[in-house]
NULUM-215076 format. One record per residue: residue in three letters; y, z, x of N, C-alpha, C in turn. Coordinates in steps of 0.2 Angstrom, whole numbers, plus 5000, padded with zeros to 4 digits. Each point is the difference from the previous one (the first is absolute). Example, Ala and Ser with C-alpha at 12.3 -4.5 7.8 and 13.67 -1.06 7.14 Angstrom:
% residues 2
ALA497250395066500650004996500650005004;SER500549964998500650015004500550034996;
***
This chain:
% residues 79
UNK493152714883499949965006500049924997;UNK500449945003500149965000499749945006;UNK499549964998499749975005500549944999;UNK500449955006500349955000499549965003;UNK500149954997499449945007500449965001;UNK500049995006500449955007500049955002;UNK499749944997499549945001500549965005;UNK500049985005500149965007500249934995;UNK500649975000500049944998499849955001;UNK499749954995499549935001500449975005;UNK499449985003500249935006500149944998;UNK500549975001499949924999499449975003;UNK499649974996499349955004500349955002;UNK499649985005500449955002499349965004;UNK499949935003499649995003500349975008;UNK499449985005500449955005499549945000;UNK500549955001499749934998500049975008;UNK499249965002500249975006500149944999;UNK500349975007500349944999499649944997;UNK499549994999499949964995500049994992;UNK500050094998500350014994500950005000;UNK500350015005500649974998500349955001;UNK499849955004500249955001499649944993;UNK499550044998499949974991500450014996;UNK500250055000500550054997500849984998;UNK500149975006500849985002500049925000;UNK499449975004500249925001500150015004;UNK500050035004500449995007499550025006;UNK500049965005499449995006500250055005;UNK499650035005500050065006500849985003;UNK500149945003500749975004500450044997;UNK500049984992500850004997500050094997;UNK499350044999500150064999500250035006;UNK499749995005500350025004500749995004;UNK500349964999500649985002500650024996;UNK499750014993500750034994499850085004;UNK499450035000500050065002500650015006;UNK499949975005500350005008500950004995;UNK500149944996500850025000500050054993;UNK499650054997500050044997500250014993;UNK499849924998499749964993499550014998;UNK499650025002499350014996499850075001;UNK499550044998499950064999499750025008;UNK500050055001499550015009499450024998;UNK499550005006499450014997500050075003;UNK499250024998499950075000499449995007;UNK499850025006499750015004499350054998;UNK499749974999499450044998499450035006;UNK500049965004499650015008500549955005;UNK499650015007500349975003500149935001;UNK499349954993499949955002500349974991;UNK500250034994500050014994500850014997;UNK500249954998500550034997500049984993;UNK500449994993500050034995500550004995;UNK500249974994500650004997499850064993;UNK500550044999500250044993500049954998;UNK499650004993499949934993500750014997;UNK500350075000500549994994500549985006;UNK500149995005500749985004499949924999;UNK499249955001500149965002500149954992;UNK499650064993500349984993500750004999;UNK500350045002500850005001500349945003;UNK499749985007500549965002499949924995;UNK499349994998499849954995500650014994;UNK500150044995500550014997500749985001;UNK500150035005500749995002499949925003;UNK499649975001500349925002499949984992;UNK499749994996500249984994500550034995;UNK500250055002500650024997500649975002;UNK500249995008500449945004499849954996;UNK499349965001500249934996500150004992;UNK500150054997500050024992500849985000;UNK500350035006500850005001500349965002;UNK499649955002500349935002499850005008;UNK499850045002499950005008499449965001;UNK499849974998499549965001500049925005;UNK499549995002500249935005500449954996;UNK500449975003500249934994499649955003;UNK499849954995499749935003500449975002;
***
């Protein structure tokens, strides 16, 4: 008799960051997080209650990434 064991595969961990942890996070103030969200530039948040909502850290560390990666590649503001 051969016993397999089946272990359910690891989660990614992940946390949710509120808006004042990400607008530390980002630089960027409630208006303008919310306004890239509406044209579908920045990450959406997560509704946590009816009065709460809530950003995945690794989408909002993602979007950080990827704008220094743009300005890495020249896409940065010109003066």
């Amino acid at each position: 008799m051969q016993l397999v064991h089946t272990a359910a595969p690891a989660v990614r961990r992940d946390r949710l960051l509120r808006l004042p942890e990400v607008e530390a996070t980002t630089g960027l103030r409630k208006s303008s997080i919310y306004l890239l969200m509406k044209r579908g530039q920045f990450p959406r948040c997560v509704q946590l209650t009816a009065r709460c909502v809530a950003w995945p850290e690794s989408a909002v560390l993602q979007f950080v990434q990827d704008r220094i990666g743009e300005a890495k590649q020249g896409g940065g503001v010109q003066a």
